[in-house]
mmCIF file of the N, C-alpha and C atoms, coordinates in Angstrom:
data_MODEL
# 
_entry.id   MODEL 
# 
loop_
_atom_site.group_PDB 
_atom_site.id 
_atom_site.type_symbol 
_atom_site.label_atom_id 
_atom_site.label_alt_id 
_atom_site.label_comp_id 
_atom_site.label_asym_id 
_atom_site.label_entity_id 
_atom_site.label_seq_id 
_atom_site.pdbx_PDB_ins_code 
_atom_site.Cartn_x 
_atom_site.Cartn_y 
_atom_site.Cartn_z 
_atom_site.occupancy 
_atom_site.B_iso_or_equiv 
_atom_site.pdbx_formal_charge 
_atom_site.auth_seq_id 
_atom_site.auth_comp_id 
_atom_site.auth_asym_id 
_atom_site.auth_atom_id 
_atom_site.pdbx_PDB_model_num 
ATOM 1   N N  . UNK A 1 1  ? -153.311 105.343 -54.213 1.00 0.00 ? 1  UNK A N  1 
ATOM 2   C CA . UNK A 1 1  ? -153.972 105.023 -52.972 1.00 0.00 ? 1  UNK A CA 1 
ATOM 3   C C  . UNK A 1 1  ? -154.463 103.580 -52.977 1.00 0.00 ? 1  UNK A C  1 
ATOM 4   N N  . UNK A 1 2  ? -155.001 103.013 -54.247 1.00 0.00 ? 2  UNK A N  1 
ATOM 5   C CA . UNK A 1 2  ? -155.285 101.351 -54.566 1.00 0.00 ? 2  UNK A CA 1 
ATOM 6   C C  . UNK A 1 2  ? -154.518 100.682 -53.897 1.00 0.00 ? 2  UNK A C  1 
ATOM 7   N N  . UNK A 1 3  ? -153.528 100.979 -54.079 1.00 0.00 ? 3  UNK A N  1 
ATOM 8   C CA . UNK A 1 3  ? -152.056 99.858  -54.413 1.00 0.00 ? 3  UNK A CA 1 
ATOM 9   C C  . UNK A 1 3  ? -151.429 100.203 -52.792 1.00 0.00 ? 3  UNK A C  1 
ATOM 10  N N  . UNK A 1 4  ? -150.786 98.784  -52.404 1.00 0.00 ? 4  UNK A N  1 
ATOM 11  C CA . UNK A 1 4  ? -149.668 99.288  -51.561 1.00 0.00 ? 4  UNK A CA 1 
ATOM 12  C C  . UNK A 1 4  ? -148.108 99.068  -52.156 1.00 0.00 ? 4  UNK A C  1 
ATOM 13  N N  . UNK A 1 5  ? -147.537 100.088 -51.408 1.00 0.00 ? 5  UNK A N  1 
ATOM 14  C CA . UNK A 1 5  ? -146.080 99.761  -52.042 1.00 0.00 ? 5  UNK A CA 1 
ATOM 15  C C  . UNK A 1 5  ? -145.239 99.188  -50.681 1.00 0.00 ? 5  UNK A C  1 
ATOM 16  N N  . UNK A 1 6  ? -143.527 98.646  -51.000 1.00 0.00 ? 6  UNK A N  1 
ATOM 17  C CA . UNK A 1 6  ? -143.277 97.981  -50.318 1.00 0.00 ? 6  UNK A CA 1 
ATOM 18  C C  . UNK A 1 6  ? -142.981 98.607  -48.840 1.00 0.00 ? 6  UNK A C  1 
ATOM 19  N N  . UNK A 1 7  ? -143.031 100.201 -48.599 1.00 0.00 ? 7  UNK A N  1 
ATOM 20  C CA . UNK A 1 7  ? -143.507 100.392 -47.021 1.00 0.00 ? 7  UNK A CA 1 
ATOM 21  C C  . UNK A 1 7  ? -144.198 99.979  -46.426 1.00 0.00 ? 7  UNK A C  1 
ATOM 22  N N  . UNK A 1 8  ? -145.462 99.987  -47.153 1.00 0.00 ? 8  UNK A N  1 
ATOM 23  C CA . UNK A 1 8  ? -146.841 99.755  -46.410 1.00 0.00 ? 8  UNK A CA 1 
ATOM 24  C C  . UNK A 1 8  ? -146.077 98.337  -45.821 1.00 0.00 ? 8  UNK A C  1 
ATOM 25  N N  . UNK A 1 9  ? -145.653 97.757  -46.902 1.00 0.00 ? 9  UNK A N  1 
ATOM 26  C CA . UNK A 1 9  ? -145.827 96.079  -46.589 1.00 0.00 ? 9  UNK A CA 1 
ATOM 27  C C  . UNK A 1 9  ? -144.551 95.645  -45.121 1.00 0.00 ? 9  UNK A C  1 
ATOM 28  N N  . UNK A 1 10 ? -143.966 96.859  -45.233 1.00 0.00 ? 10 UNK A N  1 
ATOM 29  C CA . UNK A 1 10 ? -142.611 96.654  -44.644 1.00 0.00 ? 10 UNK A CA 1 
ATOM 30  C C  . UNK A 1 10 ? -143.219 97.328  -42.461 1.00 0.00 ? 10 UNK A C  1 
ATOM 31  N N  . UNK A 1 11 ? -144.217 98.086  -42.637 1.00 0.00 ? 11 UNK A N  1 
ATOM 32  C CA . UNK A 1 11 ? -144.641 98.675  -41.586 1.00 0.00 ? 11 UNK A CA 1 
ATOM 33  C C  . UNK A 1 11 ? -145.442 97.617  -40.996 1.00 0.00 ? 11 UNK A C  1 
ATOM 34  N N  . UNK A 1 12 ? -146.558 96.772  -42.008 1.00 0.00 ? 12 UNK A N  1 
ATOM 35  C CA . UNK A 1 12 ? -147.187 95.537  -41.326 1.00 0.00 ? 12 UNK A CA 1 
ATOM 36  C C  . UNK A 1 12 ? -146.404 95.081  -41.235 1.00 0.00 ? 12 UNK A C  1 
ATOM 37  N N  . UNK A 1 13 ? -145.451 94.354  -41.359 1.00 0.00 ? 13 UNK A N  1 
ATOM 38  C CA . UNK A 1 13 ? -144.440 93.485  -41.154 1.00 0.00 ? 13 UNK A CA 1 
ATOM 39  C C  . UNK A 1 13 ? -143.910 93.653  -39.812 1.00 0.00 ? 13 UNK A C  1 
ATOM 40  N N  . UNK A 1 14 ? -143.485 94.699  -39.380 1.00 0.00 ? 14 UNK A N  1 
ATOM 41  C CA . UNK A 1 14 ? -143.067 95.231  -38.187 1.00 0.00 ? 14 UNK A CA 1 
ATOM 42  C C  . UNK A 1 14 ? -144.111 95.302  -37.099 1.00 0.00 ? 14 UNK A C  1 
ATOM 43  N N  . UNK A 1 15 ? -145.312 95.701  -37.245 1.00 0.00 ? 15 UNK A N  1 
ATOM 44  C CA . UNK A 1 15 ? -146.773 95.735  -36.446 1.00 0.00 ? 15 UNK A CA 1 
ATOM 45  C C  . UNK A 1 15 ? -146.886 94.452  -35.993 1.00 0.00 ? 15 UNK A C  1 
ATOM 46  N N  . UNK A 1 16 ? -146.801 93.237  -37.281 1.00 0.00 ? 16 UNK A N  1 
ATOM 47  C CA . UNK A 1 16 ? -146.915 91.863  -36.786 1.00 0.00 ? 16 UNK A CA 1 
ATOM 48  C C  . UNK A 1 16 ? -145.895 91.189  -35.627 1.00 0.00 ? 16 UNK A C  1 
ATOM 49  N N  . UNK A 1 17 ? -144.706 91.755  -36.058 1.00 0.00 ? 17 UNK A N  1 
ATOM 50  C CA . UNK A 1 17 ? -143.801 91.380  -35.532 1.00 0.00 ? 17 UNK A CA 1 
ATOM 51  C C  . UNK A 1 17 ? -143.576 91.392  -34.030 1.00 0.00 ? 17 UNK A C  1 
ATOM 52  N N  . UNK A 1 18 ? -144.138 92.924  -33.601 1.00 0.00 ? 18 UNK A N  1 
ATOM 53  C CA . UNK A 1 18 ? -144.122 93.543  -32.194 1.00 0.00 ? 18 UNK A CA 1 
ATOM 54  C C  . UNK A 1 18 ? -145.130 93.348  -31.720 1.00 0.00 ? 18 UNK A C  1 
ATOM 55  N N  . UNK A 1 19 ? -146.374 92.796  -32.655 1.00 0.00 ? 19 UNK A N  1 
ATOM 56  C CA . UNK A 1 19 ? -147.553 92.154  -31.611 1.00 0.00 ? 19 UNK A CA 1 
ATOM 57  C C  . UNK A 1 19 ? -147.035 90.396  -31.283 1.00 0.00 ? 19 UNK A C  1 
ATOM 58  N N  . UNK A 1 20 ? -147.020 89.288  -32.258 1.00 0.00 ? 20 UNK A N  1 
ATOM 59  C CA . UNK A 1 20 ? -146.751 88.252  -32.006 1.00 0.00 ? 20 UNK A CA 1 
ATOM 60  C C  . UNK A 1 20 ? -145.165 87.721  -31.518 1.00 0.00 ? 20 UNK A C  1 
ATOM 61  N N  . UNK A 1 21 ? -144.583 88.919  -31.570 1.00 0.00 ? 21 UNK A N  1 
ATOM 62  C CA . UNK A 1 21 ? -142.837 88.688  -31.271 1.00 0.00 ? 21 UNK A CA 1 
ATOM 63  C C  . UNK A 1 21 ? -142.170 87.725  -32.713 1.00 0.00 ? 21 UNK A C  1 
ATOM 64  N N  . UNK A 1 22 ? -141.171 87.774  -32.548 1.00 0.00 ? 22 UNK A N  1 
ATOM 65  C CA . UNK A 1 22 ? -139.789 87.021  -33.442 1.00 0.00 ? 22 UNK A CA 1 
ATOM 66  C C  . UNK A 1 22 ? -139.951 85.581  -33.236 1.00 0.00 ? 22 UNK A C  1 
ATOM 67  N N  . UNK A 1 23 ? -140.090 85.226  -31.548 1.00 0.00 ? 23 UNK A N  1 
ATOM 68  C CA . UNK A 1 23 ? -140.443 83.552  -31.017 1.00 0.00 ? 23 UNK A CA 1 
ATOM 69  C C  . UNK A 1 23 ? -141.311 82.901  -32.289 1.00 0.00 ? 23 UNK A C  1 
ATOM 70  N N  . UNK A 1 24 ? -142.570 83.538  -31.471 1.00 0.00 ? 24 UNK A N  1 
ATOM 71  C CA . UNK A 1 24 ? -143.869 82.886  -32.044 1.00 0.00 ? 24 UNK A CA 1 
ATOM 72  C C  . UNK A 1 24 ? -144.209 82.627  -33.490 1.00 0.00 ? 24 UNK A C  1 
ATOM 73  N N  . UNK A 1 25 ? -143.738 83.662  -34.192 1.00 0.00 ? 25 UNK A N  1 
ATOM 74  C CA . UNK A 1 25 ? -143.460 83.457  -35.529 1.00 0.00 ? 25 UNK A CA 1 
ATOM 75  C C  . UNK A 1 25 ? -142.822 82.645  -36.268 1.00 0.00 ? 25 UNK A C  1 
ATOM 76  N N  . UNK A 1 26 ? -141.276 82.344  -35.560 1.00 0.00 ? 26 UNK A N  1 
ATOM 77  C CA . UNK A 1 26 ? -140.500 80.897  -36.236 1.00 0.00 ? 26 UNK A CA 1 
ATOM 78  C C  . UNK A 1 26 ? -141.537 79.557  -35.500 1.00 0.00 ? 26 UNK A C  1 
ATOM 79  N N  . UNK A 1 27 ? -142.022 79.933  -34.684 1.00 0.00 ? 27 UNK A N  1 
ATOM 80  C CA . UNK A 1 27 ? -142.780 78.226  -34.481 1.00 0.00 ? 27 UNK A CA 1 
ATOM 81  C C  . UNK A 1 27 ? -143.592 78.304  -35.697 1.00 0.00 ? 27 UNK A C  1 
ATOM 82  N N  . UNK A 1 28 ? -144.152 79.182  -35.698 1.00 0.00 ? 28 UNK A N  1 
ATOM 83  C CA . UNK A 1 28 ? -145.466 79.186  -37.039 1.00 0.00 ? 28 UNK A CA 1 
ATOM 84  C C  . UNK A 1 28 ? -145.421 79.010  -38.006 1.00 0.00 ? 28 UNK A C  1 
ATOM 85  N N  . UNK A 1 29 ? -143.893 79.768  -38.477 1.00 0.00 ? 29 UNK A N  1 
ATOM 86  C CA . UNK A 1 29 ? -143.089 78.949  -39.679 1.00 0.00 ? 29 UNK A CA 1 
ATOM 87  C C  . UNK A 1 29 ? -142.627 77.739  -39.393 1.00 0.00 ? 29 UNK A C  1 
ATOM 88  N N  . UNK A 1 30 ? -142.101 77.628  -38.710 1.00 0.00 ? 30 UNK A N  1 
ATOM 89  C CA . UNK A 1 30 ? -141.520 75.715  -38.584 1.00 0.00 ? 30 UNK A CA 1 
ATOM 90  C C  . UNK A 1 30 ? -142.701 74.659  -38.520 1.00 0.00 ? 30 UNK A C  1 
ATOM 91  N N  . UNK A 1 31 ? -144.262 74.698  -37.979 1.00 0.00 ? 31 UNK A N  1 
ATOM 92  C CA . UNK A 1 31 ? -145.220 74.575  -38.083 1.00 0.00 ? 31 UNK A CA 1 
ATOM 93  C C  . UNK A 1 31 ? -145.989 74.309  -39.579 1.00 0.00 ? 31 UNK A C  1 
ATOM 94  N N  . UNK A 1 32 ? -145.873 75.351  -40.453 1.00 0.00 ? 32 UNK A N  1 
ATOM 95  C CA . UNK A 1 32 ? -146.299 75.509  -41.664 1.00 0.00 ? 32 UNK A CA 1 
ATOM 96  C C  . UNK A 1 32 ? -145.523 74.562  -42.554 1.00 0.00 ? 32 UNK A C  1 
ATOM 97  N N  . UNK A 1 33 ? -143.835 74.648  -42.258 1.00 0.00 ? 33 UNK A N  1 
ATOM 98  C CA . UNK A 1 33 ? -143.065 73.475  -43.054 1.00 0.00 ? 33 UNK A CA 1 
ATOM 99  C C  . UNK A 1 33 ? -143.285 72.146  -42.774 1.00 0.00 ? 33 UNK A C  1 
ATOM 100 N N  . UNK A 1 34 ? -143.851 71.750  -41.666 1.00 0.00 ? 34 UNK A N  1 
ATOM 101 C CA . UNK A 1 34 ? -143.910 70.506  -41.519 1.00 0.00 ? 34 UNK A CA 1 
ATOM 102 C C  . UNK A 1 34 ? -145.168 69.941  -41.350 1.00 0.00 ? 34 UNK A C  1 
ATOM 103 N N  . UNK A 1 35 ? -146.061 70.479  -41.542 1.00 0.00 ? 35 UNK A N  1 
ATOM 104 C CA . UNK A 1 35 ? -147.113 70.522  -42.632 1.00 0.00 ? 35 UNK A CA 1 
ATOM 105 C C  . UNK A 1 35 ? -147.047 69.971  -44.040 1.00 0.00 ? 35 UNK A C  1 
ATOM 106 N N  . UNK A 1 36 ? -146.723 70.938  -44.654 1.00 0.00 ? 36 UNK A N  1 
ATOM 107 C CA . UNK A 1 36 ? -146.106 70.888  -46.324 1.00 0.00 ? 36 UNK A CA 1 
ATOM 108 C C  . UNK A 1 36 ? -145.823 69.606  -46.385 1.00 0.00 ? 36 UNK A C  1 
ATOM 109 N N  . UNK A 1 37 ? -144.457 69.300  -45.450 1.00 0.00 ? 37 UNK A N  1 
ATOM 110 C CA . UNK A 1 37 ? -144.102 68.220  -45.840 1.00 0.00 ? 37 UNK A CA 1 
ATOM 111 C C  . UNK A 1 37 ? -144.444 67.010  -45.035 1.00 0.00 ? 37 UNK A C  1 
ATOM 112 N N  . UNK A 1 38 ? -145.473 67.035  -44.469 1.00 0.00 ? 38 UNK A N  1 
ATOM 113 C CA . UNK A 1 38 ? -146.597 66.034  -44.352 1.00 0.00 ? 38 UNK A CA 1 
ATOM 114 C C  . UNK A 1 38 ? -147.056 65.639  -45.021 1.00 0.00 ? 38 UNK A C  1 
ATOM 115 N N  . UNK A 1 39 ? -148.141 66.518  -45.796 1.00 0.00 ? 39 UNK A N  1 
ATOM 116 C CA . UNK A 1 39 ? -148.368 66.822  -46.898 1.00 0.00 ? 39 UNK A CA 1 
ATOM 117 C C  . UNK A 1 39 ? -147.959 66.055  -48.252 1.00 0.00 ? 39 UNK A C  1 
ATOM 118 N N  . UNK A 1 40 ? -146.846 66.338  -48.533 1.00 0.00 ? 40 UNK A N  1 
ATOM 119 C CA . UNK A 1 40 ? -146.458 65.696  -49.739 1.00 0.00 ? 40 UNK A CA 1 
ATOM 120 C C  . UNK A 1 40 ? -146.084 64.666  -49.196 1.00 0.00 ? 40 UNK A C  1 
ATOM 121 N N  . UNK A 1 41 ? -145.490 63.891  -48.174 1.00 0.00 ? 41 UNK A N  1 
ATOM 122 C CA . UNK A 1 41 ? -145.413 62.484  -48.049 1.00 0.00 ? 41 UNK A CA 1 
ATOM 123 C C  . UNK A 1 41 ? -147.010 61.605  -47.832 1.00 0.00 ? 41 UNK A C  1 
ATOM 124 N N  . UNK A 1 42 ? -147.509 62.333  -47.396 1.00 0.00 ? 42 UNK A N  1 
ATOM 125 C CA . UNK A 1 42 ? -148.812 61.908  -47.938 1.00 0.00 ? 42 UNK A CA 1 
ATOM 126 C C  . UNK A 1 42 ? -149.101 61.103  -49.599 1.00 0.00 ? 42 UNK A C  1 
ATOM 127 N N  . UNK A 1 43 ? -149.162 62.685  -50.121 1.00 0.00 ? 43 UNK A N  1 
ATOM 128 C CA . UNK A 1 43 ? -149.445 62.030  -51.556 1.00 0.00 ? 43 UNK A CA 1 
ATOM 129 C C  . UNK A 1 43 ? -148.177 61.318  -52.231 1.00 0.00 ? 43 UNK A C  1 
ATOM 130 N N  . UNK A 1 44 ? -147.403 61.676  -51.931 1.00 0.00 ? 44 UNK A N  1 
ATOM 131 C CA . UNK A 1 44 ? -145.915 60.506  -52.143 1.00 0.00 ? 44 UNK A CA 1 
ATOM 132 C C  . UNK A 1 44 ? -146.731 59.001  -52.018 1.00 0.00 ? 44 UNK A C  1 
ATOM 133 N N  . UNK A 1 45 ? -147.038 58.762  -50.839 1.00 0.00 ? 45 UNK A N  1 
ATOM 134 C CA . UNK A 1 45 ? -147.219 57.526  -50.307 1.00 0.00 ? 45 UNK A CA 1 
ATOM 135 C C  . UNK A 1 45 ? -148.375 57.142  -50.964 1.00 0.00 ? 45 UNK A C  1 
ATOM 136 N N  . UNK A 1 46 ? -149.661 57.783  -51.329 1.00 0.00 ? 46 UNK A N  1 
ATOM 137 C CA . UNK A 1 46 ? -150.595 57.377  -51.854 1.00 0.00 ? 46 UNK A CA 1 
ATOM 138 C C  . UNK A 1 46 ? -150.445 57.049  -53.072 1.00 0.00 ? 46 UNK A C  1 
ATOM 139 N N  . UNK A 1 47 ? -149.812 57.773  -54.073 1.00 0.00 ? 47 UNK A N  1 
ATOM 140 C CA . UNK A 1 47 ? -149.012 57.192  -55.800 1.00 0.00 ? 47 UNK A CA 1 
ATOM 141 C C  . UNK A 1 47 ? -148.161 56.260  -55.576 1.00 0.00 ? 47 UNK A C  1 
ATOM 142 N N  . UNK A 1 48 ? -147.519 56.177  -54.119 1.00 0.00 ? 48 UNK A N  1 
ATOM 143 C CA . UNK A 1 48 ? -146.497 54.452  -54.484 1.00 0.00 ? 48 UNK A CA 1 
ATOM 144 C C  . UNK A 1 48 ? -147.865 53.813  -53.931 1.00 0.00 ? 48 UNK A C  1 
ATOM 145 N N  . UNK A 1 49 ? -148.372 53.720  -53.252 1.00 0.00 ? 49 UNK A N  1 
ATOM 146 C CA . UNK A 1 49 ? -149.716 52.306  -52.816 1.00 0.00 ? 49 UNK A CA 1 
ATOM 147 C C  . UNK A 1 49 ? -150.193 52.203  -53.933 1.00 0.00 ? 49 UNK A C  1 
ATOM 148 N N  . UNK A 1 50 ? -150.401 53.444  -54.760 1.00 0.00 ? 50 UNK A N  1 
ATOM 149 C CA . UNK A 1 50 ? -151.598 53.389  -55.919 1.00 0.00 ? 50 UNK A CA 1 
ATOM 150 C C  . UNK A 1 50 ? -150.800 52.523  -56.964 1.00 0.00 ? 50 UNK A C  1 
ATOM 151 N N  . UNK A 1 51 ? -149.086 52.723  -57.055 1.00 0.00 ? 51 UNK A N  1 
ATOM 152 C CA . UNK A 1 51 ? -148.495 52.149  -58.162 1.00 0.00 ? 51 UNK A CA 1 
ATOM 153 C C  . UNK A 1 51 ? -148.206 50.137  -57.507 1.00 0.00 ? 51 UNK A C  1 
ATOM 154 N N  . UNK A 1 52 ? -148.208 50.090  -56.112 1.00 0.00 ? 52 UNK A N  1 
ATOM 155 C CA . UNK A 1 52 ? -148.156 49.011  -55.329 1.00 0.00 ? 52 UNK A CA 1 
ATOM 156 C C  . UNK A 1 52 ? -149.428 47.890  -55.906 1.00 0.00 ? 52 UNK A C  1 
ATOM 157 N N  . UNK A 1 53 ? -150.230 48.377  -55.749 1.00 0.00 ? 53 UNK A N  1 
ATOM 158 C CA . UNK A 1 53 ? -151.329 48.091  -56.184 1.00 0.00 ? 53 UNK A CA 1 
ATOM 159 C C  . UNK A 1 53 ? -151.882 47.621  -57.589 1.00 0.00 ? 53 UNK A C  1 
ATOM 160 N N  . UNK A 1 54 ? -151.311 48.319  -58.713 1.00 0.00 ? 54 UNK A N  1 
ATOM 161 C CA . UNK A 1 54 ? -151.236 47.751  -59.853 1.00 0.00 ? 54 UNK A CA 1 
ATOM 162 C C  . UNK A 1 54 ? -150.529 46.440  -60.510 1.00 0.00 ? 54 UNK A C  1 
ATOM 163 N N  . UNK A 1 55 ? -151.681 46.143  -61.015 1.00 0.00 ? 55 UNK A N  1 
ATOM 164 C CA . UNK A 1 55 ? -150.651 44.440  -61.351 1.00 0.00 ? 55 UNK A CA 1 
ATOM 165 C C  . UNK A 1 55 ? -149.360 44.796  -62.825 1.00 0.00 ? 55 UNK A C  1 
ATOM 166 N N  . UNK A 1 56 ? -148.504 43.952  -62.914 1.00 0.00 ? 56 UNK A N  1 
ATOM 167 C CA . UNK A 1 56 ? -147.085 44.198  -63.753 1.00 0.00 ? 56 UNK A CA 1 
ATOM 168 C C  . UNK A 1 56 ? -147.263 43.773  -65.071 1.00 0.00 ? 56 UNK A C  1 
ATOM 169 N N  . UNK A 1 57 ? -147.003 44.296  -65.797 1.00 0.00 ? 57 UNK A N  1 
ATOM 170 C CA . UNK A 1 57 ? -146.760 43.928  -67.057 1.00 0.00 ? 57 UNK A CA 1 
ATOM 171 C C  . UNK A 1 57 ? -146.538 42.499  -67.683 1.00 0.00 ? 57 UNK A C  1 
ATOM 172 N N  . UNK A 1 58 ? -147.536 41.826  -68.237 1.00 0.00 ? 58 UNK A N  1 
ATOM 173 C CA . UNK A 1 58 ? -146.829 40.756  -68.818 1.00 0.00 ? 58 UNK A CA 1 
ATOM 174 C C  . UNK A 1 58 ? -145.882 40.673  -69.841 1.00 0.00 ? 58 UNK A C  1 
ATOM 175 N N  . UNK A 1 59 ? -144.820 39.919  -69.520 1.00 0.00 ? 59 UNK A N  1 
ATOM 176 C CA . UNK A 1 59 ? -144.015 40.033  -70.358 1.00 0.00 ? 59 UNK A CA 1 
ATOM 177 C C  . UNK A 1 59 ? -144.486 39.627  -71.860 1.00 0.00 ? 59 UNK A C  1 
ATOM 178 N N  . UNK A 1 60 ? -143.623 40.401  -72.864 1.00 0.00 ? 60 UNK A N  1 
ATOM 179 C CA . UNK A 1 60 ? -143.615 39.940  -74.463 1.00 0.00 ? 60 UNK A CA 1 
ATOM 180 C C  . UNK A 1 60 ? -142.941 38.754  -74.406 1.00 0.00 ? 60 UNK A C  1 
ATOM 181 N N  . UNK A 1 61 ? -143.162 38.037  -75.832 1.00 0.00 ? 61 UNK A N  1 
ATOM 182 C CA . UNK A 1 61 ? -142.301 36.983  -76.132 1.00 0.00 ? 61 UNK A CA 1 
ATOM 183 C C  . UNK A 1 61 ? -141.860 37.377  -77.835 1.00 0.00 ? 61 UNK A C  1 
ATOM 184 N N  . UNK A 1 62 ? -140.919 38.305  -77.600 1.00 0.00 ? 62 UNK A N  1 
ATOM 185 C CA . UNK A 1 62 ? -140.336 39.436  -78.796 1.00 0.00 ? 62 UNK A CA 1 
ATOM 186 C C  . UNK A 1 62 ? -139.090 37.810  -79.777 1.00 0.00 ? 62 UNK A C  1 
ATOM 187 N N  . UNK A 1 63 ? -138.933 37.780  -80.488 1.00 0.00 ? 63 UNK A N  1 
ATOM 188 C CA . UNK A 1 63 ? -138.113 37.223  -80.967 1.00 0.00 ? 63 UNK A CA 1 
ATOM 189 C C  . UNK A 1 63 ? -136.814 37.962  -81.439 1.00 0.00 ? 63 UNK A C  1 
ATOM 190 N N  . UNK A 1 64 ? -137.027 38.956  -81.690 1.00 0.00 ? 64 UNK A N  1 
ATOM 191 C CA . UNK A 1 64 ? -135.814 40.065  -81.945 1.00 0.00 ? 64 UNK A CA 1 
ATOM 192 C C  . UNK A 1 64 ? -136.273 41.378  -81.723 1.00 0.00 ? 64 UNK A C  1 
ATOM 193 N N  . UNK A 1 65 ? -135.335 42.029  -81.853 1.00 0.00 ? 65 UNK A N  1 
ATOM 194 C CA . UNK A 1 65 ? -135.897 43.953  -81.443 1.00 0.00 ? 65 UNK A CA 1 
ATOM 195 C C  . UNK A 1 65 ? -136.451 44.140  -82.178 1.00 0.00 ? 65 UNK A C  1 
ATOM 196 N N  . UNK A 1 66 ? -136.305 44.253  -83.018 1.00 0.00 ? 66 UNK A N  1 
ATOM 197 C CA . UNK A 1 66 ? -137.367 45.033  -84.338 1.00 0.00 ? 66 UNK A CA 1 
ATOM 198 C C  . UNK A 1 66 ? -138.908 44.369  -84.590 1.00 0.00 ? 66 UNK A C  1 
ATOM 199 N N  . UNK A 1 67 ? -138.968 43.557  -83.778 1.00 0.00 ? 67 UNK A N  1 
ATOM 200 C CA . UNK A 1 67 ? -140.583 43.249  -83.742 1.00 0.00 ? 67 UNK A CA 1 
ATOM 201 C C  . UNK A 1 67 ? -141.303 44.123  -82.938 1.00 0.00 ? 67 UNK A C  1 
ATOM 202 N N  . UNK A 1 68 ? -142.379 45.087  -83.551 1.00 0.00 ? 68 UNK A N  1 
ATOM 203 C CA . UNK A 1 68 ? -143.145 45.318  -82.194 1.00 0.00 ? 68 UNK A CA 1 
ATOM 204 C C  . UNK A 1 68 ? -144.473 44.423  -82.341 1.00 0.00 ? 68 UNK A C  1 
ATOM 205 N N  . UNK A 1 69 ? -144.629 44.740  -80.666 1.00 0.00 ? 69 UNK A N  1 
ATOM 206 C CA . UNK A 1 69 ? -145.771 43.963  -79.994 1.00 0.00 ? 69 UNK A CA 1 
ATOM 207 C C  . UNK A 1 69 ? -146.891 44.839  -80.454 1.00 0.00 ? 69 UNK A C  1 
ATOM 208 N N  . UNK A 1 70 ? -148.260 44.675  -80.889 1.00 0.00 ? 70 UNK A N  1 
ATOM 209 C CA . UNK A 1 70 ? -149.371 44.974  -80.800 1.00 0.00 ? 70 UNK A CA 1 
ATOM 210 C C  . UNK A 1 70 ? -150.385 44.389  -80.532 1.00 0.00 ? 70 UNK A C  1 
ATOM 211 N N  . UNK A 1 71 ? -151.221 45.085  -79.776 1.00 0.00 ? 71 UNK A N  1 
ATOM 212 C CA . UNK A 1 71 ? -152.659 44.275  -80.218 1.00 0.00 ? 71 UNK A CA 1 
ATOM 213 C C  . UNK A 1 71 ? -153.683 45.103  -81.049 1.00 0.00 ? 71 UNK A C  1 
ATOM 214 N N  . UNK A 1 72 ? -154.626 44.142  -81.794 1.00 0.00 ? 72 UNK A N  1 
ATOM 215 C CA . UNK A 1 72 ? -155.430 44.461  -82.534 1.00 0.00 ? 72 UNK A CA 1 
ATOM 216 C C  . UNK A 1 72 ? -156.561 44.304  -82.336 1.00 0.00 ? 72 UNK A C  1 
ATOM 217 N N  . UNK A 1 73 ? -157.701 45.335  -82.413 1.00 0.00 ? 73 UNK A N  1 
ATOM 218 C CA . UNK A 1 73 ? -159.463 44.657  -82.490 1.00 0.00 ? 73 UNK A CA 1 
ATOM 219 C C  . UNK A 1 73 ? -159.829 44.859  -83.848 1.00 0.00 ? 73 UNK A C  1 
ATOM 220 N N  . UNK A 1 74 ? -160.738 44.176  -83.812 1.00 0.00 ? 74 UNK A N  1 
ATOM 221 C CA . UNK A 1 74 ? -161.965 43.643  -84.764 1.00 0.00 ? 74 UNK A CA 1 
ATOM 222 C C  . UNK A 1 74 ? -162.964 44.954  -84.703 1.00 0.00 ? 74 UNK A C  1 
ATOM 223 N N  . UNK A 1 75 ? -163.068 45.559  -86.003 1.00 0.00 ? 75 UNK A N  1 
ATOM 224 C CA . UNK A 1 75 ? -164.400 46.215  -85.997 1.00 0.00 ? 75 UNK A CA 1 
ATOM 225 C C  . UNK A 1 75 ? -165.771 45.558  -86.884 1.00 0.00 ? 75 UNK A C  1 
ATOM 226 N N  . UNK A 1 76 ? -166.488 45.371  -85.851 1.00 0.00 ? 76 UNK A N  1 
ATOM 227 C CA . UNK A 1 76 ? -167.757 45.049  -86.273 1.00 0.00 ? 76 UNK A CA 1 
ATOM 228 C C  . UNK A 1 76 ? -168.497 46.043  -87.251 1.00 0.00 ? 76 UNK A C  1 
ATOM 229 N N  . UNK A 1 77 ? -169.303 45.730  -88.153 1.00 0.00 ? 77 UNK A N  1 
ATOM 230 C CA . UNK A 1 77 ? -170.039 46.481  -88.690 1.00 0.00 ? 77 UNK A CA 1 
ATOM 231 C C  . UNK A 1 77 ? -171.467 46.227  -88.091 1.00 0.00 ? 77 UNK A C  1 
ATOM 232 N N  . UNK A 1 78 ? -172.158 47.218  -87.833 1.00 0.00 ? 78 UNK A N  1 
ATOM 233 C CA . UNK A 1 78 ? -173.805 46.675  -87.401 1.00 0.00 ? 78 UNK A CA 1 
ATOM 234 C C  . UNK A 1 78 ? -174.480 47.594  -88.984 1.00 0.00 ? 78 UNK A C  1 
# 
């Protein structure tokens, strides 16, 4: 009695259907997708501004491959 199984789910389905019709429903879905993908062009666009925004790498001045670049700090003792 907890649980529904997939009638239950299959009878709302049909209830919804014959109250809001077949129409109204694909707008709501087509609605919801273009959303979404609002949505992610949104945050698309905000990680390229955010990467726009960052200054570039200075270049190394490597003399051959097998050098790597590091930098180093100084530890102080107090």
């Amino acid at each position: 009695m907890g649980s529904l199984s997939i009638w239950h789910w299959l009878i709302v389905l049909v209830i919804v259907m014959l109250v809001f019709g077949t129409k109204k429903l694909g707008n709501i879905g087509g609605d919801i997708g273009k959303a979404v993908k609002g949505f992610k062009d949104g945050v698309k666009g905000d990680e390229d501004a955010a990467a726009a925004n960052t200054p570039p790498a200075a270049p190394s001045q490597v003399a051959d491959k097998s050098t790597i670049d590091v930098e180093t700090k100084e530890k102080n003792k107090f």
